[in-house]
Every structure is written in structure tokens, then in C-alpha cells.
C-alpha positions, 0 to 999 in steps of 0.5 A: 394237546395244549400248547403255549398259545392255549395256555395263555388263553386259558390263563387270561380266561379268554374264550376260544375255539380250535380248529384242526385240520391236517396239515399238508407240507406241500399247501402249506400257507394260510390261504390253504389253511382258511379253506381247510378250516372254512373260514374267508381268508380274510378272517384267517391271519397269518404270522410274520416275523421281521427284523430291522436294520438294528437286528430288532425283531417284530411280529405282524398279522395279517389276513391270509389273503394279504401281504405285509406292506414294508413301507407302513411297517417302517413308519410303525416300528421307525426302521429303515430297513425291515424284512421276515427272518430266515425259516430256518430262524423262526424256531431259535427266536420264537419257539414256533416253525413255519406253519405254526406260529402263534403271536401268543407265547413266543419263546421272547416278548416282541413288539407286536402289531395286528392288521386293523381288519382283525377288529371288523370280526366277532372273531377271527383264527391265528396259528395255535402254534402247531401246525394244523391248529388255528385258534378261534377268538374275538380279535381284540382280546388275542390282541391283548393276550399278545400285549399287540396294538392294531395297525394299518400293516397290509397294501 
């Protein structure tokens, strides 16, 4: 099944792989799907979406064995206020539920950062906006599929 995140690989002739594995409700959160898809959660990266206190809306990846640091968040996007959207949120924004969203090909374009760890990799996986399919590409061009600038967004 192709999704919009593999369309616009495609489109952009961006080499990648997928990875399946079966999605579980219960272990649902990307540490669960690095094993499942055997790859160091630090090479796995998970998508968050936030708002600011001026209702504008940012996504960040980060590895899967890591947390977003609101402090560097706030200096990167100049919020003084900044936390994830409500689950029940993410598909009126992005297009995408929890567990299976990819930074590629959100219903809108938003500002877009990745961890900068992403660049230690020859490639590392994001969601491909299903959930139980990762995407398995070299870092910086997902990056620039997603129009992202690398960041230092974990603690």
C-alpha cells in the first residue's frame, strides 16, 4: 500500500526501504516498533507535533529512546510556550493518527525540525504514515523531502 509519505519519495526519486511489522494498540510507542523492525531506537524516529502559545503548529523528530526538550524547542521556534497537540487532534491537522505519522505529506506544511543525531546514520526509519510501516532512508534526504532543518531538539 502506498501512502502519501511513499508518494512523495517516489516523486522526488528518494531511494527507500519499508519495514512492516504488526502493529500492536497496547505496545504502541516507537521503542516497540525499533525492536519490532530490529533497528537501535536511536536510529528510529518518532514524530511529535506541537503547538505554541500563538496556536502555531511544529513537528519534531526525534530518536525513539529520546524526549523532546521544550527549553531548545522554544529557542528554535521563538515560543514561549510550547507542547504536543491533543491525540484526538493529530488527524484534523496532519492527516495521520498516533502511531502513524510521518513528517512527509501532512495534510498542511508545517515548520519541521529533525534531531541532528539523524545525520550520524547512513539512514535512519520514520513512520510511513501507517501505522506498522516505517520508512527506511538516508537522513538527509527525508529531511529535505519534508523541507526539515536539523536541530539539537532532545535533553
Amino acid at each position: 500500500m502506498k501512502t502519501n509519505a511513499i508518494r512523495i519519495l517516489e516523486q522526488k526519486n528518494i531511494p527507500f526501504e519499508t519495514k512492516s511489522y504488526e502493529f500492536d494498540e497496547e505496545f504502541s510507542d516507537a521503542q516497540t516498533a525499533a525492536q519490532k523492525v530490529n533497528l537501535p531506537p536511536e536510529q528510529v524516529f518518532k514524530t511529535i507535533v506541537m503547538r505554541n502559545e500563538h496556536k502555531q503548529i511544529y513537528v519534531f523528530c526525534v530518536p525513539a529512546n529520546s524526549e523532546v526538550n521544550l527549553k531548545k524547542v522554544r529557542a528554535i521556534t521563538g515560543s514561549k510556550e510550547i507542547a504536543p497537540v491533543k491525540q484526538n487532534e493529530l488527524l484534523g491537522l496532519t492527516g495521520y493518527i498516533r502511531g502513524g505519522c510521518s513528517p512527509l505529506g501532512m495534510k498542511k506544511k508545517y515548520p519541521t525540525f529533525f534531531d541532528e543525531t539523524a545525520i550520524l546514520f547512513d539512514a535512519i526509519a520514520i513512520s510511513a504514515g501507517q501505522r506498522g510501516l516505517q520508512i527506511f532512508a538516508n537522513a538527509e534526504k527525508l529531511a529535505e523531502a519534508a523541507e526539515a532543518e536539523f536541530a539539537e531538539l532532545t535533553l
